[in-house]
C-alpha positions in Angstrom: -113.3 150.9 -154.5 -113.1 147.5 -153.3 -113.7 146.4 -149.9 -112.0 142.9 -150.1 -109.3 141.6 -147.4 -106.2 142.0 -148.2 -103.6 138.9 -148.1 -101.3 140.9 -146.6 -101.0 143.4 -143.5 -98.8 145.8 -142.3 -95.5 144.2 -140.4 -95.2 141.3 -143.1 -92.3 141.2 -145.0 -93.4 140.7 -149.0 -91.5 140.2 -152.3 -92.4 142.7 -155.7 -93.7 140.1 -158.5 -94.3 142.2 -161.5 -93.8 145.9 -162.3 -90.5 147.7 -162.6 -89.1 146.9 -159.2 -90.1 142.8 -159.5 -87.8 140.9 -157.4 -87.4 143.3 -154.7 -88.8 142.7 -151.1 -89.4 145.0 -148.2 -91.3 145.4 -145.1 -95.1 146.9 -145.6 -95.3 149.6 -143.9 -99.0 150.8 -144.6 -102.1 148.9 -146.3 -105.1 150.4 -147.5 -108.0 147.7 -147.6 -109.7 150.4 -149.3 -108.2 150.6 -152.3 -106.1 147.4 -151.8 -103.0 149.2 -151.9 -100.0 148.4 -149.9 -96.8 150.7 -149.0 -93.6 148.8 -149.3 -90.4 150.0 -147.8 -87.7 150.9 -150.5 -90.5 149.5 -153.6 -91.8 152.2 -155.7 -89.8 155.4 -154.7 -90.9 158.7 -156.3 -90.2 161.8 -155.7 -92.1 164.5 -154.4 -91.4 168.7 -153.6 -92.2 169.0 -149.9 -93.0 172.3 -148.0 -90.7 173.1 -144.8 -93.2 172.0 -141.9 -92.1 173.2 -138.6 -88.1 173.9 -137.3 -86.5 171.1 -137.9 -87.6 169.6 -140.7 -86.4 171.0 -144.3 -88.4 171.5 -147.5 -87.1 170.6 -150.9 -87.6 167.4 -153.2 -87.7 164.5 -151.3 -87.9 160.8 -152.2 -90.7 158.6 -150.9 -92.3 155.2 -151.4 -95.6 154.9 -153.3 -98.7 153.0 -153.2 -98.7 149.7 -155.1 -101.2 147.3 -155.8 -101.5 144.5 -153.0 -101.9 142.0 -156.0 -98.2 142.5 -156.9 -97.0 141.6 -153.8 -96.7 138.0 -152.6 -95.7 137.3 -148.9 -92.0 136.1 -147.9 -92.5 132.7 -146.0 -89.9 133.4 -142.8 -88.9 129.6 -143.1 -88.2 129.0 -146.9 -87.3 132.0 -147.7 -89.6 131.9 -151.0 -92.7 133.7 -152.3 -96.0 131.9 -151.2 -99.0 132.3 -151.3 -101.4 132.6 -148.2 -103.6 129.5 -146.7 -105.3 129.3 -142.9 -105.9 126.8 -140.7 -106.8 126.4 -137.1 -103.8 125.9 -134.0 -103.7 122.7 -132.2 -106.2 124.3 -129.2 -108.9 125.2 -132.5 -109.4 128.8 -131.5 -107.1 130.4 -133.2 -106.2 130.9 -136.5 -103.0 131.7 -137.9 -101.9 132.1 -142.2 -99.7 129.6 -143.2 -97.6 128.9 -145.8 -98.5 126.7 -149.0 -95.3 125.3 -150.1 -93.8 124.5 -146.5 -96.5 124.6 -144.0 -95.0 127.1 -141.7 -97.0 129.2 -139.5 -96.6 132.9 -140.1 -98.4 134.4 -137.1 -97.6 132.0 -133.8 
């Protein structure tokens, strides 16, 4: 168990670079600094036999996305449109900082 930061958070929108589903992208929808594991929407389905749990909601085998290491996942700069990796750097009034990307400079959180 590590307890390192993760590169990533939940919200970002990341592309798959190795393993069996390298090259595709999807939102994260959980991290686990934990562990340093990441959810990725539509990356790493499996499937698992579910119990009915109340009225309305059925049992049977369902499909659902596992947990992936966060250091297969490299973050999907909004303004290139290309992998990057993560650097920081303080806004214009120096009190807040925001990740940015290393090939094109854009600001991922404004």
């Amino acid at each position: 168990m590590s307890l390192a930061k993760l590169h990533v958070k939940s919200g970002d929108t990341v592309v798959v670079i190795s393993g069996t589903d390298k090259g595709k992208s999807g939102k994260i929808q959980k991290a686990f600094p934990k562990t340093g594991k990441v959810i990725v929407e539509g990356v790493a389905m499996v499937k698992r036999h579910q119990k009915p749990r109340g009225q309305g909601m059925p049992g049977g085998i369902v499909d659902k996305e596992a947990a992936i290491p966060a250091c297969k996942v490299m973050l999907l700069c909004p303004a290139c449109k290309k992998a990057t990796r993560v650097g920081h750097k303080f806004l214009e009034d120096g009190k807040k900082k925001v990740r940015v990307c290393k090939k094109c400079g854009a600001a991922f959180d404004s």
